[in-house]
C-alpha positions in Angstrom: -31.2 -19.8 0.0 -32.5 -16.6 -1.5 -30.3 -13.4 -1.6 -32.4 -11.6 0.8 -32.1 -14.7 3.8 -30.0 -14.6 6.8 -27.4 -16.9 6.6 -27.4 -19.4 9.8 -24.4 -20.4 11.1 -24.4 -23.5 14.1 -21.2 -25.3 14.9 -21.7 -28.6 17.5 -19.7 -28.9 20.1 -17.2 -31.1 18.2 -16.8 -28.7 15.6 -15.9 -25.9 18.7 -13.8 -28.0 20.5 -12.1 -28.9 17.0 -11.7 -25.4 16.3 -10.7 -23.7 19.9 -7.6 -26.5 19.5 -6.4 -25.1 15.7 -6.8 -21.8 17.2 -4.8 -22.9 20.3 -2.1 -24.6 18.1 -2.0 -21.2 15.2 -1.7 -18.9 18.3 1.1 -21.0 20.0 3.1 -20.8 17.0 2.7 -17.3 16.3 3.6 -16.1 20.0 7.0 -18.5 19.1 7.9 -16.7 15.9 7.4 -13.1 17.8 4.8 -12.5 15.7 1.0 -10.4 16.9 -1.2 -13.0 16.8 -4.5 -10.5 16.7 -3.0 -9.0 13.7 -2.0 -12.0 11.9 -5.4 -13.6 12.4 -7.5 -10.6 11.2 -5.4 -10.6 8.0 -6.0 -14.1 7.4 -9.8 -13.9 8.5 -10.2 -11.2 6.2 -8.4 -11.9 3.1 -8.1 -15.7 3.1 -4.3 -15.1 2.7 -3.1 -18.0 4.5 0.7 -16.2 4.4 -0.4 -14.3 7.2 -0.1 -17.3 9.1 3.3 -18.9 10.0 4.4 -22.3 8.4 5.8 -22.5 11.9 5.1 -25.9 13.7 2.5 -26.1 10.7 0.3 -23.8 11.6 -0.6 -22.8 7.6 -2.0 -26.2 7.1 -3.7 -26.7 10.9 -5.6 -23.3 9.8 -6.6 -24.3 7.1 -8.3 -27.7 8.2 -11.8 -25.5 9.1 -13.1 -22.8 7.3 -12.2 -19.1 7.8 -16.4 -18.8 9.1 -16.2 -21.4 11.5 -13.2 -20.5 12.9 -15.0 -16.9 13.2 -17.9 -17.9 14.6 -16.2 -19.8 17.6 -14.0 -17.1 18.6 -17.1 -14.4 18.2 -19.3 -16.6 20.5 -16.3 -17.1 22.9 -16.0 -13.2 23.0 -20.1 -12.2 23.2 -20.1 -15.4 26.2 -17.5 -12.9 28.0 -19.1 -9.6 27.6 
C-alpha cells in the first residue's frame, strides 16, 4: 500500500463477535477490581501498554488475543450504529 492510501479496515462477523466477547470478559474484570474501565481501555488503546489492563481473571492475556485496531474498530462501529 502506498503512503498516501487509505488504510481499509473489515472485520467478519466472527472476528466481531470474537472481539465484543474479549471486550465483554476485559470490562468484567475491570468493574471487579474497582477500576474505570473507559479510562483503562483508552490507555491501552493508545499506548499498547497492556499494564493498563488488569491481570485480573486474565484479562492482560484475553486482550491481547486481537489486535489493539480490531478491537477499535468494533467498538467504533458499535458506537457510530447507535448515534
Amino acid at each position: 500500500m502506498a503512503q498516501n492510501e487509505t488504510a481499509r479496515f473489515t472485520l467478519g462477523p466472527e472476528h466481531a463477535a470474537e472481539a465484543r466477547e474479549i471486550l465483554s470478559q476485559v470490562l468484567a474484570a475491570l468493574r471487579e477490581k474497582g477500576y474505570n474501565p473507559v479510562n483503562q481501555l483508552v490507555g491501552y488503546f493508545l499506548s499498547g501498554d497492556p499494564t493498563y489492563i488488569t491481570n485480573h481473571n486474565g484479562a492482560r492475556s484475553i486482550i491481547r488475543r486481537m489486535e489493539r485496531d480490531e478491537l477499535m474498530e468494533v467498538v467504533i462501529r458499535e458506537y457510530i450504529s447507535r448515534l
